[in-house]
Every structure is written in structure tokens, then in C-alpha cells.
C-alpha positions in Angstrom: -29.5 -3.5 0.0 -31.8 -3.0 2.6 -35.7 -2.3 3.1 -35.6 1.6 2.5 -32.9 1.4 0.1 -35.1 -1.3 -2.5 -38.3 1.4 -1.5 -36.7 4.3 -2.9 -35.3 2.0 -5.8 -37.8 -0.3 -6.5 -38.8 1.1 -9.9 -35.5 0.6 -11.4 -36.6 -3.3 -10.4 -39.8 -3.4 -11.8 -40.6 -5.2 -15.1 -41.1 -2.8 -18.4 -42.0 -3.3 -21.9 -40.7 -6.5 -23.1 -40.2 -7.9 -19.8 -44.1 -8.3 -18.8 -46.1 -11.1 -19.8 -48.8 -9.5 -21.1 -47.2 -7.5 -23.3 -48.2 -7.6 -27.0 -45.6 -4.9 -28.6 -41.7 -5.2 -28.7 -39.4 -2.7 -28.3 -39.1 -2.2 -32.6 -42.7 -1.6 -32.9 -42.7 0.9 -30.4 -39.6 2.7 -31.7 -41.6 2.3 -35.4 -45.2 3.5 -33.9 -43.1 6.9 -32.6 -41.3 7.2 -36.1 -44.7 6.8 -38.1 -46.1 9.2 -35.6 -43.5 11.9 -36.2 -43.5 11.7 -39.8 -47.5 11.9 -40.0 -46.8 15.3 -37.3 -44.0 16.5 -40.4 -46.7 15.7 -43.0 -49.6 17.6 -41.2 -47.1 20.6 -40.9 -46.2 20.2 -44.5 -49.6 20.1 -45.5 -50.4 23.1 -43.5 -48.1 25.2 -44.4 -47.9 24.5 -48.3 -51.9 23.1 -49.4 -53.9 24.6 -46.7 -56.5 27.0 -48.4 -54.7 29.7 -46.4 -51.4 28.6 -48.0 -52.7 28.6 -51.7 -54.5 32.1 -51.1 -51.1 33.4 -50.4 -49.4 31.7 -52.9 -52.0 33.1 -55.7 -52.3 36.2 -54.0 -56.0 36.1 -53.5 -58.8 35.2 -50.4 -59.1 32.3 -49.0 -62.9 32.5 -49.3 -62.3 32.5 -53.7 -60.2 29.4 -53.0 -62.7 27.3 -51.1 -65.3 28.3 -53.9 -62.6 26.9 -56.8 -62.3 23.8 -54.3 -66.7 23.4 -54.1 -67.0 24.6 -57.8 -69.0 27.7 -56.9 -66.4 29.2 -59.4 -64.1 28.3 -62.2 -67.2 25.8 -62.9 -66.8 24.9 -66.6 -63.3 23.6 -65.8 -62.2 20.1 -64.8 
């Protein structure tokens, strides 16, 4: 290989991850910080879309505005 040849290649050379020194993460705890990232992204869009005060108005068929008064007990007081 000569000069130009490692210049246009010499990423593919270069240390990564595992392979620096410094490095305080393996390869499994990045491949488990990405998983636990994506499931917290399903969760949010769970959450969203099924116990969002949006998502309750619709599902009682009312405004979202009566909801967030059940939620800060402006209404439906004298329950639990």
C-alpha cells in the first residue's frame, strides 16, 4: 500500500470503540444504551398516544380542557 492509497484509507485503520485506551464503554453497553433508548422513544409514543390528555379527551369523548381540570381537581372534587 502506498502513501495515497493509506490517505484515502486511513479511517478504516484508525482505532474505535474498544480499541482506544481511554475508552470507558464496551461494545454491550453501547448496543444496551441504544436498546434502552429505543424502548423509552416506544414508551413516549405509547404514552402519547394512549394517556396524553388529548388521548383521554378522545377516548371519553369530551375537551381536553375538562380533563386537565379532573387531573388539578378543579372538578370531580369530592372524589379520590
Amino acid at each position: 500500500m502506498n502513501r495515497q492509497e493509506y490517505r484515502l484509507r486511513r479511517i478504516e485503520f484508525a482505532p474505535r470503540g474498544q480499541d482506544l485506551p481511554q475508552t470507558k464503554l464496551l461494545e454491550i453497553d453501547v448496543i444496551s444504551i441504544r436498546s434502552a433508548a429505543r424502548q423509552r422513544e416506544n414508551l413516549r409514543r405509547f404514552i402519547s398516544s394512549t394517556l396524553s390528555n388529548e388521548a383521554l379527551a378522545k377516548q371519553y369523548s369530551t375537551h381536553v380542557r375538562n380533563i386537565e381540570k379532573i387531573i388539578t381537581r378543579q372538578s370531580w372534587s369530592h372524589l379520590p
